[in-house]
C-alpha positions as CSV (number, residue, x, y, z in Angstrom):
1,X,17.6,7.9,-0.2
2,X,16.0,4.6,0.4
3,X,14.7,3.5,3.9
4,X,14.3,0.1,5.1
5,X,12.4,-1.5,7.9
6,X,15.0,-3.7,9.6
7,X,13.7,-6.7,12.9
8,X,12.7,-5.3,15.7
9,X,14.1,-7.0,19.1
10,X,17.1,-9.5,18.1
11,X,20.0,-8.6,16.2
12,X,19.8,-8.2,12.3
13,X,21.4,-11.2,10.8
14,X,22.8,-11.6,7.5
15,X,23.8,-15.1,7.1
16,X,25.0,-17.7,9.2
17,X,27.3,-16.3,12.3
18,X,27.5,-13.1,10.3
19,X,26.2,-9.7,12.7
20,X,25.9,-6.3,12.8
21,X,26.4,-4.8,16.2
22,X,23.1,-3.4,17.5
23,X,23.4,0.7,18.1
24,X,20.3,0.9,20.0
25,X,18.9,-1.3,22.6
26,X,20.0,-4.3,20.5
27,X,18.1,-2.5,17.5
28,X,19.9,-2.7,14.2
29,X,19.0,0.5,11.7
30,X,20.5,1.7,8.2
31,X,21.5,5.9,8.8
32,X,19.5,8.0,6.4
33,X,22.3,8.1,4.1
34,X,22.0,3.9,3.4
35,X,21.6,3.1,0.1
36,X,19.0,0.3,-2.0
37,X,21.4,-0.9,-3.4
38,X,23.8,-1.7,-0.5
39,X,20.6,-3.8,1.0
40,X,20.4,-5.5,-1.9
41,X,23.8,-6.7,-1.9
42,X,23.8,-7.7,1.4
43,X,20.5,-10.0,0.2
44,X,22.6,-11.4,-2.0
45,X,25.2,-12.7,0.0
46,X,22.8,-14.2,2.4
47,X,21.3,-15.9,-0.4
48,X,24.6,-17.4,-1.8
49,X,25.1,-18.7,1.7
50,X,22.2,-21.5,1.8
51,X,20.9,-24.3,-0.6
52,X,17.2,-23.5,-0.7
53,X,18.1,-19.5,-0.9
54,X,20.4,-20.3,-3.9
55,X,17.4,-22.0,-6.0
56,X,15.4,-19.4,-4.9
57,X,17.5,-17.0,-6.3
58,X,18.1,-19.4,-9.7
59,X,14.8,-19.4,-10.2
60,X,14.5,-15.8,-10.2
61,X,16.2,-15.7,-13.2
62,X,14.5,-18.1,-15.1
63,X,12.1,-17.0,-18.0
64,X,8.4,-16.6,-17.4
65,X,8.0,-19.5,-19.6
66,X,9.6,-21.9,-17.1
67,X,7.0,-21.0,-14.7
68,X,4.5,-22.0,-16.6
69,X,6.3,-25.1,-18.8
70,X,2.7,-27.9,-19.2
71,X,5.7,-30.2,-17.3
72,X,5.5,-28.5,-14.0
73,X,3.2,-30.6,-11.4
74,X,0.4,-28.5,-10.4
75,X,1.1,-26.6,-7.2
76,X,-1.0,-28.0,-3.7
77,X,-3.1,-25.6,-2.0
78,X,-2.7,-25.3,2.0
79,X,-5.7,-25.8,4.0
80,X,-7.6,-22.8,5.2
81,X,-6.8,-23.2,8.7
82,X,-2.6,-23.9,7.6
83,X,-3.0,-20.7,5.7
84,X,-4.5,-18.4,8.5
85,X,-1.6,-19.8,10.6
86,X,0.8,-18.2,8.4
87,X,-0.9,-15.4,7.8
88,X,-0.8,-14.3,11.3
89,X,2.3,-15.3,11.5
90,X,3.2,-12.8,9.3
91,X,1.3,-9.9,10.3
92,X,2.6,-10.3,13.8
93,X,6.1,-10.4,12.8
94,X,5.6,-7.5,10.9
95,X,3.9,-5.4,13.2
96,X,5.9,-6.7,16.6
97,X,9.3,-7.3,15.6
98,X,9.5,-4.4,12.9
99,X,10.3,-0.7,14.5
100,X,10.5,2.4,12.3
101,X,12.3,5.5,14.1
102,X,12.3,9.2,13.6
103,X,16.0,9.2,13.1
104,X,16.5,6.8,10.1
105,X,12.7,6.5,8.9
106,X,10.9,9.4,7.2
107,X,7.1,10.3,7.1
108,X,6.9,8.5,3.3
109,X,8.0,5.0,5.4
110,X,5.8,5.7,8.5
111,X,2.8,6.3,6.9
112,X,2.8,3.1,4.8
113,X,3.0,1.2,8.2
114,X,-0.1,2.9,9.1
115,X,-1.8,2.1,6.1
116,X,-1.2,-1.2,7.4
117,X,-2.1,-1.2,10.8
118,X,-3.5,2.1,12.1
119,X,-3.3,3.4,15.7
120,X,-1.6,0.3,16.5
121,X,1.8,1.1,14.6
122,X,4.1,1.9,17.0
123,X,7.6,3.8,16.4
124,X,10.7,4.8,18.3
125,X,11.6,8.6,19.0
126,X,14.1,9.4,21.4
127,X,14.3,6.2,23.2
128,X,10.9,6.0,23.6
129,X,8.4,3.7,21.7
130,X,5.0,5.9,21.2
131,X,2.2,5.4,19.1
132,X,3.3,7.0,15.8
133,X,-0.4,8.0,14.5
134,X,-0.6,9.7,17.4
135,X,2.8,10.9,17.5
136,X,2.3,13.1,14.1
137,X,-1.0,14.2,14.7
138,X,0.0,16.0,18.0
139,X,2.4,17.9,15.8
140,X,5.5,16.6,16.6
141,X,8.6,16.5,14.3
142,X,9.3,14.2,11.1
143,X,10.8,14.0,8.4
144,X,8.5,14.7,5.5
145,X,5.9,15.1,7.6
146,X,4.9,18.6,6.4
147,X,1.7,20.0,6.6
148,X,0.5,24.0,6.5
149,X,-2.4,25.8,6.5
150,X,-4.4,26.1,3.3
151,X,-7.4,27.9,2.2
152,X,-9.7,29.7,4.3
153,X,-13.6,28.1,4.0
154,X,-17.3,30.1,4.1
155,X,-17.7,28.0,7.1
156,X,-15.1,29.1,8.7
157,X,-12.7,26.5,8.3
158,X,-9.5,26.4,7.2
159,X,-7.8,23.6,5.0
160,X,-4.7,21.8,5.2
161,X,-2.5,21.4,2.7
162,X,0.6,18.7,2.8
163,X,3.6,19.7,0.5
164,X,4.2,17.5,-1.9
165,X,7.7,16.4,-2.4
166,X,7.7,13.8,-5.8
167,X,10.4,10.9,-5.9
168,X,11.9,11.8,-2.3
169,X,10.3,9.1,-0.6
170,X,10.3,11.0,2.2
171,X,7.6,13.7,2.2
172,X,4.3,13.3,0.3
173,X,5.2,11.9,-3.2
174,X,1.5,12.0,-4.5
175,X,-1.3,14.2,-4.1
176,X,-3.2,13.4,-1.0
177,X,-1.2,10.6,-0.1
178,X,-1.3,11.2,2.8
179,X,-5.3,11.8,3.4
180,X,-5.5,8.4,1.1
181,X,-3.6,6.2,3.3
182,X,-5.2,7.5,6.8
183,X,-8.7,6.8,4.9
184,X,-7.7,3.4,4.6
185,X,-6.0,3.0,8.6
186,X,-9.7,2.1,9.6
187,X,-9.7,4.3,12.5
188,X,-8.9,7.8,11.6
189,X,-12.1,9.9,11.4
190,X,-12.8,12.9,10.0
191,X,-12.8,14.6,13.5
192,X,-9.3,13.6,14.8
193,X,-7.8,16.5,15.9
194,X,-4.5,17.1,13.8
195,X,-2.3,20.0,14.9
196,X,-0.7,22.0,12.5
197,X,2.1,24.4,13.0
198,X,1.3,24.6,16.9
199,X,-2.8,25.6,15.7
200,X,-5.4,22.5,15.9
201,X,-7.0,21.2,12.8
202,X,-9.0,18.2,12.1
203,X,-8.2,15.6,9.6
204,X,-11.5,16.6,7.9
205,X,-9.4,20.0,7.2
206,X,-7.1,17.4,5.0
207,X,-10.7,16.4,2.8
208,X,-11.8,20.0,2.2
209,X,-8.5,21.2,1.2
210,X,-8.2,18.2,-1.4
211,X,-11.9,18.5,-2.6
212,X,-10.9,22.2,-3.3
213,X,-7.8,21.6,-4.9
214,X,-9.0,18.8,-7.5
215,X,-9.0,19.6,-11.2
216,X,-9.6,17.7,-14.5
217,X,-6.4,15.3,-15.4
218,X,-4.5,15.2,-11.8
219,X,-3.3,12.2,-10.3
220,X,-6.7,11.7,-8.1
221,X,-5.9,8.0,-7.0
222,X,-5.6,9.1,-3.3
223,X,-8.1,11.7,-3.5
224,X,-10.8,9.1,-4.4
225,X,-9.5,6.2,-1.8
226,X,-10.9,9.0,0.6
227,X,-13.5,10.5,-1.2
228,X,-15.4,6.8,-1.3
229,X,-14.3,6.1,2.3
230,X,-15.4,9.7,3.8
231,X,-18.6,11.0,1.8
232,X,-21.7,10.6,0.5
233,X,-20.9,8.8,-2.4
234,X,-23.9,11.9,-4.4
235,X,-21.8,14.2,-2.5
236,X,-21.2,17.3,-5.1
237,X,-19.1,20.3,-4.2
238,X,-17.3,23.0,-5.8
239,X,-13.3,23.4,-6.5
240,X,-11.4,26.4,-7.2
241,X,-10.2,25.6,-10.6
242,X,-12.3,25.4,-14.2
243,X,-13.2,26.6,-16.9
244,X,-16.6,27.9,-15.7
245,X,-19.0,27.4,-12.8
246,X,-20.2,23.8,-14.4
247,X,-16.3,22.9,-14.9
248,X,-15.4,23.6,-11.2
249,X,-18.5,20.9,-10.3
250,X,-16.9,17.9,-9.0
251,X,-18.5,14.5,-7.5
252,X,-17.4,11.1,-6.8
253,X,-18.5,9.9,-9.8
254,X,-16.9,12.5,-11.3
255,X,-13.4,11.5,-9.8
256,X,-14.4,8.1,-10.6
257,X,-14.4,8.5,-14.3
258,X,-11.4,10.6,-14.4
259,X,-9.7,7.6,-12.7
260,X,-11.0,4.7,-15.0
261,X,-10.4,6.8,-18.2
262,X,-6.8,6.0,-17.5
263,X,-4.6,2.6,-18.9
264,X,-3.9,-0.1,-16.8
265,X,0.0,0.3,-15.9
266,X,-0.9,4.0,-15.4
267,X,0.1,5.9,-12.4
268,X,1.6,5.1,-9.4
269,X,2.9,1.4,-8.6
270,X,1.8,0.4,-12.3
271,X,-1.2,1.4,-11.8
272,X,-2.2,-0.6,-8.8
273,X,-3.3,2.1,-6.2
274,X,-5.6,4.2,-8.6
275,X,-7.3,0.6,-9.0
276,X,-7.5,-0.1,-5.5
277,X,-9.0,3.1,-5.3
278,X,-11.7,2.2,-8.2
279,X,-12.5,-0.9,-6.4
280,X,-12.8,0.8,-3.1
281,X,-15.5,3.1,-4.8
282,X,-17.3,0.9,-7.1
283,X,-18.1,-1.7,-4.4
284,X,-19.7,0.6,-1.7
285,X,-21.7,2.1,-4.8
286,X,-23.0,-1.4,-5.9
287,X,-23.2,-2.5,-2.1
288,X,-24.9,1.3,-1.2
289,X,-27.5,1.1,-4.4
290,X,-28.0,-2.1,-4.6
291,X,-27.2,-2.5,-8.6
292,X,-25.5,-5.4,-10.1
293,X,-22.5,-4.8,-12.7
294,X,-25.3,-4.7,-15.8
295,X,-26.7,-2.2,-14.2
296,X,-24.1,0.1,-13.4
297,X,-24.0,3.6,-16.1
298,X,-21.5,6.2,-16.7
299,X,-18.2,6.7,-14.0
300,X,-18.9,3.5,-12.7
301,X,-19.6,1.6,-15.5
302,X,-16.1,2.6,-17.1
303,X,-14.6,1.9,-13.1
304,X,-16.3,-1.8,-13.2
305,X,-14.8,-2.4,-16.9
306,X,-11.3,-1.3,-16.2
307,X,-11.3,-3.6,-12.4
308,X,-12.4,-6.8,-14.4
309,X,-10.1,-6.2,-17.1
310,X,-7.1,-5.6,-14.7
311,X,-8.4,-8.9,-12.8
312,X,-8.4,-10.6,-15.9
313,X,-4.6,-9.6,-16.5
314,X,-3.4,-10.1,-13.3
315,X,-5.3,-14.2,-13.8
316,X,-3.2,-14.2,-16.9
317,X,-0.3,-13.3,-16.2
318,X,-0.1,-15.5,-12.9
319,X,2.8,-18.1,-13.0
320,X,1.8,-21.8,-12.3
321,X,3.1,-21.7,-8.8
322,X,0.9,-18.7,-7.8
323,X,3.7,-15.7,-8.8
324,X,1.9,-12.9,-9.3
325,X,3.8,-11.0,-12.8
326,X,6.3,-8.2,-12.0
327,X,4.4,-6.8,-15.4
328,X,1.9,-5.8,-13.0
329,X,-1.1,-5.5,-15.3
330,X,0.5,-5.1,-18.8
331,X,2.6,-8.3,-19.2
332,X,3.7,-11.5,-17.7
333,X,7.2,-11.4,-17.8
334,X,9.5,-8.5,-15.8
335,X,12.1,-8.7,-13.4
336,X,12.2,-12.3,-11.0
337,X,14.3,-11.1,-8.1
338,X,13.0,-11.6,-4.7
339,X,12.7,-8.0,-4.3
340,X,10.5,-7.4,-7.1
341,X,8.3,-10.5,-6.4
342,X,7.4,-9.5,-3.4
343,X,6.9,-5.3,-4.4
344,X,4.2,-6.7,-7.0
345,X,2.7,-9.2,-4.8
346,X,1.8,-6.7,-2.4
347,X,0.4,-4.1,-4.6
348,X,-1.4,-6.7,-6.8
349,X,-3.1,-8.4,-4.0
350,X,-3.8,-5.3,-2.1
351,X,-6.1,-4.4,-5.3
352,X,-7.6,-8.2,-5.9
353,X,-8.9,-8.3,-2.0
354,X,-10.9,-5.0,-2.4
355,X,-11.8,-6.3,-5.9
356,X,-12.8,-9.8,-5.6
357,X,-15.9,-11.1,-4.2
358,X,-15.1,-13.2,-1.2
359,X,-16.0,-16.0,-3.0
360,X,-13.3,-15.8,-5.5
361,X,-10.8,-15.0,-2.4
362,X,-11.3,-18.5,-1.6
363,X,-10.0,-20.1,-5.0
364,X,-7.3,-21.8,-5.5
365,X,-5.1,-18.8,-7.8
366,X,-5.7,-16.2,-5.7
367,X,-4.8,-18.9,-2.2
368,X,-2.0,-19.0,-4.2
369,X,-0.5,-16.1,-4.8
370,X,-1.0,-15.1,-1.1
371,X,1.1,-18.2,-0.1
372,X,3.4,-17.2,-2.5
373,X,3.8,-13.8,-1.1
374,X,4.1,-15.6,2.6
375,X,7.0,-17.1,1.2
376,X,8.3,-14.0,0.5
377,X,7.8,-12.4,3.8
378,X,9.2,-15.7,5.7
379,X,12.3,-15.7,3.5
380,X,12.9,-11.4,4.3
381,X,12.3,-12.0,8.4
382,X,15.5,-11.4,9.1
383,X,16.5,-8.9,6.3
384,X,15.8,-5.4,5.9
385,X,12.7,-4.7,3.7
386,X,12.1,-1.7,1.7
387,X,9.2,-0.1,3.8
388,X,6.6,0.8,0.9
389,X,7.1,-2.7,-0.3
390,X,6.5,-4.4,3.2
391,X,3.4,-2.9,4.8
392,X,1.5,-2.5,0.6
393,X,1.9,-6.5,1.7
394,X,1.3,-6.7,5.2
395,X,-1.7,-4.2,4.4
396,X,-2.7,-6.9,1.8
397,X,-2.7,-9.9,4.5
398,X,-4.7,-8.0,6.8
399,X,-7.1,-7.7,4.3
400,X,-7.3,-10.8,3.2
401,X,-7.8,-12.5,6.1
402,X,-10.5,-9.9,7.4
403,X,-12.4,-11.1,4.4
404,X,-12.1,-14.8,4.6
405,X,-12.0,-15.2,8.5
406,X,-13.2,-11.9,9.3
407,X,-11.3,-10.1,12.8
């Protein structure tokens, strides 16, 4: 089952004076049964229906070599001020005329939107539109949205545990995905009061059950998005599984090696969150102790390495007009569609904001492969948009334009 995130007020439409009748206060939604593909063809249609949309979609299918032929005139780079424009554009449309429900959406598509924008995500249940970070931590019912209580702590405290569910995109499909995305909705603290199976928890129940139930070679890419957002980054603490009592010793750095040992193209979206999650760490370590990148030894030494080579890839691989490669990090060509354009733009520049130096956010490569995204997201307002796809990117903008223009 694949979910989409459909326009919010207006009627969803296709192509031309093609409609689908609104079932819900002139709301459009897929049922839970809809499948990728079916959007996809729809897309299609659409596409075949307009001049520019038909070079759009025959450029797609050009090699990676026509991208970058020495012919091709250099691309122009918007002015700051023409770029912000769209960029708020964008998030706007994205965040006011895009509504997730608890019928057809699932907790795997509702807690990417909050990724994106935090306590001010709002969703529909039963008629009603509510705040939907509130609307799970109260308790109430979703989709995928399962959480139970874990271990019991010396201090009296017991964890949380969310179940994972792999490849459902529905429930949690990797560990602490969950605790990794709230970490990142930049107002969820570790004292929000979550309620679990009627009994109230905090989300800090969430950390200590995760810090307890790391061990050496998991998938720890969400785990260390809100280890470096929530603690000391010299916090040390003990897990429950090792070889001995030095083996069950874990710290950030710790979590930060483990991470970096790994390829680029590794793990989860090619790679992309577990370096986001590098990038997160390293930066408030360098910011924290002051050091520069010469100066950096052991966890974070390998972490700064394997960011500036993936930086140096994703440079590389960047078509002429901005593209960012569907090969992620490992190679420049891939698939050209719109869909995949846009699923690596947002991963890839959701990594290169926390990466880059604000500086470098202001050159012309990276201005360009945000504008390119743009395109993306102006050319899919009226379609229905995978949901992990949309909100990696409109998490990406936000970003972005915190660090060039700040709030």
């Amino acid at each position: 089952m694949i979910a989409v995130c459909l326009p919010r007020k207006s009627q969803l439409i296709f192509c031309g004076p093609r409609r689908l009748t609104p079932s819900f206060s002139g709301l459009v939604y897929h049922t839970p049964l809809r499948l990728e593909i079916d959007a996809m063809s729809r897309l299609l249609i659409c596409l075949l229906h307009t001049p520019l949309a038909v070079a759009v979609l025959l450029a797609g299918c050009k090699d990676r070599d026509d991208v970058t032929d020495g012919n091709v005139e250099e691309p122009a780079v918007s002015a700051p001020d023409a770029l912000k424009t769209r960029i708020d554009a964008a998030i706007a449309y994205t965040a006011g005329q895009r509504l997730m429900n608890t019928r057809d959406q699932a907790a795997w598509q509702i807690v990417h939107g909050l990724e994106a924008f935090g306590r001010k995500l709002e969703i529909e249940s039963d008629g009603e539109v509510v705040g939907a970070l509130d609307y799970l931590f109260k308790g109430n019912p979703l989709k995928g949205w399962v959480l139970r209580p874990g271990d019991k702590f010396p201090d009296g405290s017991t964890g949380v545990v969310a179940i994972l569910e792999p490849g459902s995109k529905t429930g949690e499909g990797h560990p602490d995905q969950w605790l990794g995305y709230l970490s990142q909705c930049g107002d969820v603290q570790l004292d929000d009061a979550l309620v679990v199976g009627g009994t109230k928890h905090q989300v800090r129940d969430l950390l200590t059950q995760a810090q307890w139930d790391i061990y050496d070679g998991m998938e720890a890419s969400w785990t260390l998005m809100a280890v470096a957002t929530y603690l000391p980054l010299d916090a040390k603490w003990q897990a429950k599984s090792g070889k001995d009592d030095k083996d069950r010793q874990w710290s950030v750095e710790r979590i930060v090696r483990m991470e970096a040992a790994q390829p680029l193209g590794a793990g989860g979206c090619f790679g992309s969150h577990r370096l986001y999650a590098l990038a997160l760490a390293v930066n408030r370590y360098q910011k924290e102790t002051g050091k520069t990148a010469e100066q950096l030894t052991g966890g974070w030494l390998l972490a700064r390495d394997r960011i500036d080579e993936a930086i140096k890839k994703v440079k590389e691989f960047q078509g002429r007009d901005g593209t960012l490669s569907t090969g992620f990090f490992t190679s420049p060509g891939g698939a050209q569609d719109l869909k995949s354009r846009m699923y690596a733009a947002g991963h890839t520049l959701e990594f290169l904001v926390a990466a880059l130096p604000q500086k470098e956010l202001e050159e012309p490569w990276v201005t360009l492969a945000v504008e390119r995204m743009l395109d993306e997201f102006e050319q899919t307002k009226d379609l229905d948009v995978e949901c992990g796809t949309l909100y990696h990117g409109a998490h990406a903008l936000i970003l972005y334009r915190k660090a060039r223009w700040g709030k």
